[in-house]
N, C-alpha and C positions, 0 to 999 in steps of 0.2 A: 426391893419394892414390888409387889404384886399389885395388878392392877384389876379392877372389878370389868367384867363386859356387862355391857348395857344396850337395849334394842335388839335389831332382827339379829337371827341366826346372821354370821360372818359368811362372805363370802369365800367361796373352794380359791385354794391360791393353785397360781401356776404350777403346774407336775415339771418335775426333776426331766431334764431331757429337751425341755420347749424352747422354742427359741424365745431370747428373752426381748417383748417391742422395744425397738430402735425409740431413739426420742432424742431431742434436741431442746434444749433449754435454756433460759437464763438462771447463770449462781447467782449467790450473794456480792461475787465482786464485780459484776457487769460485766463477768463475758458468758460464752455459751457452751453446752456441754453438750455432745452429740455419743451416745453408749458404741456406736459404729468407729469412730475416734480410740476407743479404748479395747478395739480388738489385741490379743493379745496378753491382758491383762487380765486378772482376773478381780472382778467389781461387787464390792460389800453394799445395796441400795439397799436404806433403809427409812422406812418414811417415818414420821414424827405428826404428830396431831396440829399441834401448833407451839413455834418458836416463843422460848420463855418460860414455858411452864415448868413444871416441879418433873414430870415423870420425863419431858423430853429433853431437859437440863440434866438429868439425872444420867441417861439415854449417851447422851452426848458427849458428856465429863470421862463418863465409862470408856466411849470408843475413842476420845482424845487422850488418855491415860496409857493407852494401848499402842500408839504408835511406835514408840519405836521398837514395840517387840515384830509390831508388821513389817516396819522396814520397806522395802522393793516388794513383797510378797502381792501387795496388790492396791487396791485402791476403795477406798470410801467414800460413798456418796450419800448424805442427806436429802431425803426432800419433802416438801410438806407444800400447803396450800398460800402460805406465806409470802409477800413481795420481795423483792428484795431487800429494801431496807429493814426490815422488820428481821430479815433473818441478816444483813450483815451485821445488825447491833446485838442479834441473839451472838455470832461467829467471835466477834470483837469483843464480847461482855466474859467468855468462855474460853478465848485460845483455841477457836478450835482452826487446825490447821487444813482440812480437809472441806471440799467445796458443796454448801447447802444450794441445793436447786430448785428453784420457785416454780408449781406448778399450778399457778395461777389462773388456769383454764381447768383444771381435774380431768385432762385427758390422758395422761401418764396413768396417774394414779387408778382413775379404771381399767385401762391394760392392764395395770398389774395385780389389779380385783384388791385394789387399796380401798376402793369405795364405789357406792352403788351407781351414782350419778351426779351430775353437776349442781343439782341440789343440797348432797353433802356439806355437811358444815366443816371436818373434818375426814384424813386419812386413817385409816387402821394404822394402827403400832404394827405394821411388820416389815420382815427385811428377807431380802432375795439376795443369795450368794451366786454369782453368775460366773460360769470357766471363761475361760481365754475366748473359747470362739462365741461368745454370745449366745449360750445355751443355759437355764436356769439348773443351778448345780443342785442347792436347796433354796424352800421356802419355809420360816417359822413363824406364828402368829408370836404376837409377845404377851406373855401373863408376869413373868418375873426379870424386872429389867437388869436386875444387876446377874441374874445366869444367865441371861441371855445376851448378855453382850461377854460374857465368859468365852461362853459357846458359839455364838458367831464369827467371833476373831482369831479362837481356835482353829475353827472349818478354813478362814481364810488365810492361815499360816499353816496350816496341814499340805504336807507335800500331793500335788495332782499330777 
């Protein structure tokens, strides 16, 4: 599925190397997710516009599909503008095993240059592949959801 952009030029994403903001959060199953927690690990963030719809249902099935080729290799995180309940019914409607993170403030999501300001209606479709020590490994905007969740899960079962 290819997706059309629409409005201003995208914002520049994080360069390969930066360290990736630390952030603390509420999932969808009411507890909290702190990226400083997941040192060690290496963490697939990838934000979603909003829980439900056709490209981040799409989005999602993709990287739920995908699990157990990733195995231990690392760790998946959703997150969108979404509260929790709205995304534990998206998690629960899906199977998805992996924890969506509500950033119900859009303070993450500008760190991550997911979007311009709190004004935002929506995050950009993209996703940050972060190493072990909390340094942004890659950054992709997304235009085709289904290579790109090929390609992202690839990057994050590729030996580092």
């Amino acid at each position: 599925m290819r997706l059309p952009f629409f409005g201003r030029k995208p914002l520049e994403l994080l360069a390969p190397g930066a360290p990736a903001p630390d952030f603390d959060l509420a999932d969808h199953r009411g507890g909290r997710v702190r990226l400083a927690d997941l040192r060690g690990r290496r963490v697939l963030l990838w934000f979603y516009p909003r829980a439900s719809t056709s490209g981040c249902t799409a989005e999602g099935k993709g990287f739920r599909d995908r699990i157990p080729a990733i195995g231990d290799k690392g760790v998946i995180l959703g997150m969108s503008f979404d509260t929790p309940a709205a995304n534990r019914a998206f998690a629960e409607k899906h199977g998805f095993p992996f924890q969506l993170l509500c950033d119900t403030d859009k303070s993450v999501s500008m760190a991550y240059r997911a979007c311009r300001s709190r004004r935002s209606l929506f995050p950009d479709r993209i996703t940050y592949l972060i190493d072990a020590q909390g340094r942004i490994e890659s950054a992709e905007r997304v235009t085709d959801i289904a290579a790109h969740v090929e390609s992202a899960t690839a990057r994050l079962c590729a030996l580092k």
